[in-house]
N, C-alpha and C positions, 0 to 999 in steps of 0.2 A: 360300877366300873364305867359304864356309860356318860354316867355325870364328870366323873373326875376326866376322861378322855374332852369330850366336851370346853372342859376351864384348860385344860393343857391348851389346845387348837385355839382358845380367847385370848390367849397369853402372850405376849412378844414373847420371840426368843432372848434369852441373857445377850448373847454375841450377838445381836443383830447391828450391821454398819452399811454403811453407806461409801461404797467404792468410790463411785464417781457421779456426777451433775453434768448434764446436756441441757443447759437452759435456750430454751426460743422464745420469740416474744411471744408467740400466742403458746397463753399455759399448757393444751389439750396436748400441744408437740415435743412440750419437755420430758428427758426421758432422766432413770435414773439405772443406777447400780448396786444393788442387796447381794447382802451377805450375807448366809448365818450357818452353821453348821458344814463349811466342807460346798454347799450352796448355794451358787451365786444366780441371777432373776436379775433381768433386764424390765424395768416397769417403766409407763407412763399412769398419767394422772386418773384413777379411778380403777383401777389395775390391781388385782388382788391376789397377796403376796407373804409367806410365810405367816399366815391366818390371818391378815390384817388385811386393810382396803387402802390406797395412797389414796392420801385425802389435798394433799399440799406437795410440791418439788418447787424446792428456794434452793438459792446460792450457798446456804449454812447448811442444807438436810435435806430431810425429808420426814413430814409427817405422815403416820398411817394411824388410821382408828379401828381398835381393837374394841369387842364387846365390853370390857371392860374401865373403857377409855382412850385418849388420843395418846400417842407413843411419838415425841419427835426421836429422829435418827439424825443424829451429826455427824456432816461428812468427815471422812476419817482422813487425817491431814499424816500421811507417809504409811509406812507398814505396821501393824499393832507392835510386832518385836523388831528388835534391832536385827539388821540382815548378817548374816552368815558373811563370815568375812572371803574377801574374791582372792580367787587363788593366784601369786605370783606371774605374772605373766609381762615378757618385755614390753614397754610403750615401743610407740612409730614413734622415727625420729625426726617426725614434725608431726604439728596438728593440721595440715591442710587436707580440705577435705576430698575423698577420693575421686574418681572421673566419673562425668558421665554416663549410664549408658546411652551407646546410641539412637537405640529403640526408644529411650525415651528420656529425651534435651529437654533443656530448660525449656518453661513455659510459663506466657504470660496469662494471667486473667482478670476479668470486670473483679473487683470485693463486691460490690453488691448481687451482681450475680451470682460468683458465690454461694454468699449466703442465702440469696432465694433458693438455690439450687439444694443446699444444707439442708435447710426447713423443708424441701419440698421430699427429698431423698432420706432424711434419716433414719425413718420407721425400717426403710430397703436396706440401709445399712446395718443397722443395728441387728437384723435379722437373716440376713444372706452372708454376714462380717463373719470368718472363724479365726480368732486368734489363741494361739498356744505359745506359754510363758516358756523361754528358752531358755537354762540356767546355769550355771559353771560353778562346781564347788559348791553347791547349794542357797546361791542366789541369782536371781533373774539379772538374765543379762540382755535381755531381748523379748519379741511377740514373733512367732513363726506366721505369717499369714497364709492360712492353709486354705480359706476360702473368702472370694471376691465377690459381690456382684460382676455380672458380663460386663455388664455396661454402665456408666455415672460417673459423678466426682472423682471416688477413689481410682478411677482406672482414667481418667483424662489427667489426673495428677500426675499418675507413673506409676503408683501401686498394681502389682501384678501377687498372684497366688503362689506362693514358694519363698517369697521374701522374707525376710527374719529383719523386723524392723527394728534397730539397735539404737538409734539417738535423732532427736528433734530440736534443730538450732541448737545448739551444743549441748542440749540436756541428755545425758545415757536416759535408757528408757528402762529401768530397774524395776517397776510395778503399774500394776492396773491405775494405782494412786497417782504416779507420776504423770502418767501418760494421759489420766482425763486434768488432771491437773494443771497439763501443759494450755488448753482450751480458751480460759479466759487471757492469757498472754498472745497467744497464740493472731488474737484477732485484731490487735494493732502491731501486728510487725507487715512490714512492707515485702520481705521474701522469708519463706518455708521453706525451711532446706532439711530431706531428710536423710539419714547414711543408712544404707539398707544391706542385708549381705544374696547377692543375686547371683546362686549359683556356684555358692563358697567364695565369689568375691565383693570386697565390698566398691560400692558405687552410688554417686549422691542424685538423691530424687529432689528439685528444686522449682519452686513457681515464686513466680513475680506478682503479687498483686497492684493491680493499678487503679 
């Protein structure tokens, strides 16, 4: 019994995917997203994770090695199943994006600071971040942000803890998939504009990078 438990714990899981990729230039800071049973693990490089060790985080995956061998995980491009269709609900009769809050106006910032600041804060984010998938009808229509860091990025951007994050530059934010997804797009646009719902109303978080 011993032995057979043993090759089970050496074995990738069947379902094992790959949610999302945080790539940094220096590899030790890239981070990724695992999946496997109901599941999910936040890993960097050397990081070991549903029995296996990440051996590799690239743009396509992630590799982990397994006693038994290397196991690449290809990132998983939308939802495994098709989503649950969204329940009827009126459009607004325009697309313009909603007001400001005041507590937190547009703002400008350095991109290269930034992204030092990224690379420098991610580990803090990824691990003080609590996001909960909002859904209607039985698909995700949103992330509740229920916990922040005090202080950094997320919170000089305008993100605050209660916010139910619903769309980024026009994209609705339907899934974990989407939303790391958005990432490599994300870093040659000139402003971020995000529609957040703060307090049952919705209201646009927006920065300028220069």
């Amino acid at each position: 019994m011993l032995a057979i438990l043993l090759v089970l714990l050496a074995t990738p899981p069947a379902d094992l995917v790959a949610l999302g990729i945080v790539l940094s230039p220096r590899p030790e800071r890239s981070v990724a997203i695992l999946q496997s049973q109901g599941r999910t693990r936040i890993v960097g490089l050397g990081a070991k994770a549903f029995g296996g060790r990440v051996a590799e985080i690239a743009a396509h995956g992630v590799a982990l090695e397994f006693e038994d061998g290397r196991v690449d995980v290809r990132l998983a491009r939308g939802e495994p199943t098709a989503p649950a269709p969204r329940p009827a609900a009126p459009e607004p009769p325009s697309r313009a994006e909603p007001p400001e809050d005041p507590a937190t106006p547009h703002r400008d910032m350095d991109r290269r600071e930034v992204q030092r600041r990224l690379t420098e804060e991610l580990p803090r984010i990824l691990a003080e971040t609590t996001l909960v998938p909002v859904t209607e009808g039985g698909a995700v229509v949103g992330f509740a942000v229920t916990r922040v860091p005090d202080t950094g990025l997320l919170v000089d951007a305008g993100l605050r803890p209660g916010d139910v994050l619903t769309r980024i530059n026009d994209v609705p934010i339907d899934g974990m998939g989407t939303l790391m997804g958005l990432w490599p797009r994300l870093q040659g646009e000139r402003v971020i504009r995000a529609v957040v719902l703060r307090g049952g109303h919705p209201v646009s978080l927006a920065v300028t990078l220069r």
